[in-house]
N, C-alpha and C positions, 0 to 999 in steps of 0.2 A: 427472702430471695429463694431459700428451698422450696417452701412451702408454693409459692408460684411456679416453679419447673416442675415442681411434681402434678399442681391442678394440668399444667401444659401439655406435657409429656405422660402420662401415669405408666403408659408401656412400656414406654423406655428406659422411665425409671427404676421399675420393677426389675427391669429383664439386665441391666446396670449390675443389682446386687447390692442396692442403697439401703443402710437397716432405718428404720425405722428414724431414731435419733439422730443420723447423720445430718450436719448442717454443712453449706456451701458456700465456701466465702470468697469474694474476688475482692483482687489486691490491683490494684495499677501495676502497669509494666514498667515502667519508671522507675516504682519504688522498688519493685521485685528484681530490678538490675541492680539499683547503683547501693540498694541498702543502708548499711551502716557507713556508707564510702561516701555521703552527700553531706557530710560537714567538711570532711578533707577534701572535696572537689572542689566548694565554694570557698575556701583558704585557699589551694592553688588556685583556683583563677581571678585571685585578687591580688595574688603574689607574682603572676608571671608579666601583668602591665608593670606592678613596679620596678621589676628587676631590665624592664625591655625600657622603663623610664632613667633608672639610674645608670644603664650601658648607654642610651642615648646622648646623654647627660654629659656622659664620659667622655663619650667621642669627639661631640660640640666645645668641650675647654682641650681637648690635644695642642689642636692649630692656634689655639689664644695662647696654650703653654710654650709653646713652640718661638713663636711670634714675643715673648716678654724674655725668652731667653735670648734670644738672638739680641734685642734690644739691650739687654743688661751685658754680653757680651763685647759691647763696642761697636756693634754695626752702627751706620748710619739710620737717624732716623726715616730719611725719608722711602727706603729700601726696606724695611721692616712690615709696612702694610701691603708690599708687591709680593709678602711672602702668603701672608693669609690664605687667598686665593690656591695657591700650589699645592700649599703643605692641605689644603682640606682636600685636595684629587690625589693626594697620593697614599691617602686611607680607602681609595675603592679600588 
């Protein structure tokens, strides 16, 4: 790659202050940002589905938790299912 900026340019290069030996390396921008930081990016972003999976996860058994306790408390059963409905609106 030097060796062709220099046939392209020779003025330029010259009037630059390039010795002789100097070589010109290009690096992707990509790599020149994230570095050494692109194995730790690719763990966090396999980490942040799971943990948005296992709070989901979380939320969907509240109202079934909710809905076994009332049942094991004595309520009637057929009151129990009219709860599902309520107890999941009153998580937003």
């Amino acid at each position: 790659m030097t060796a062709r900026i220099r046939n392209e340019y020779p003025r330029e290069f010259e009037k630059a202050g390039f010795p002789d030996g100097m070589r010109i390396l290009a690096t992707p921008l990509q790599r020149r940002i994230t570095g050494d930081l692109r194995p730790a990016l690719m763990v966090l972003s396999g980490a942040v589905p799971l943990v948005l999976f296992i709070a989901s996860a979380h939320m969907a058994n509240l109202p079934l938790a909710r809905a076994a306790r009332a049942r094991s408390a004595g309520s009637k059963k057929h009151l129990a299912h009219r709860e599902i409905p309520w107890a999941s609106l009153s998580f937003s």
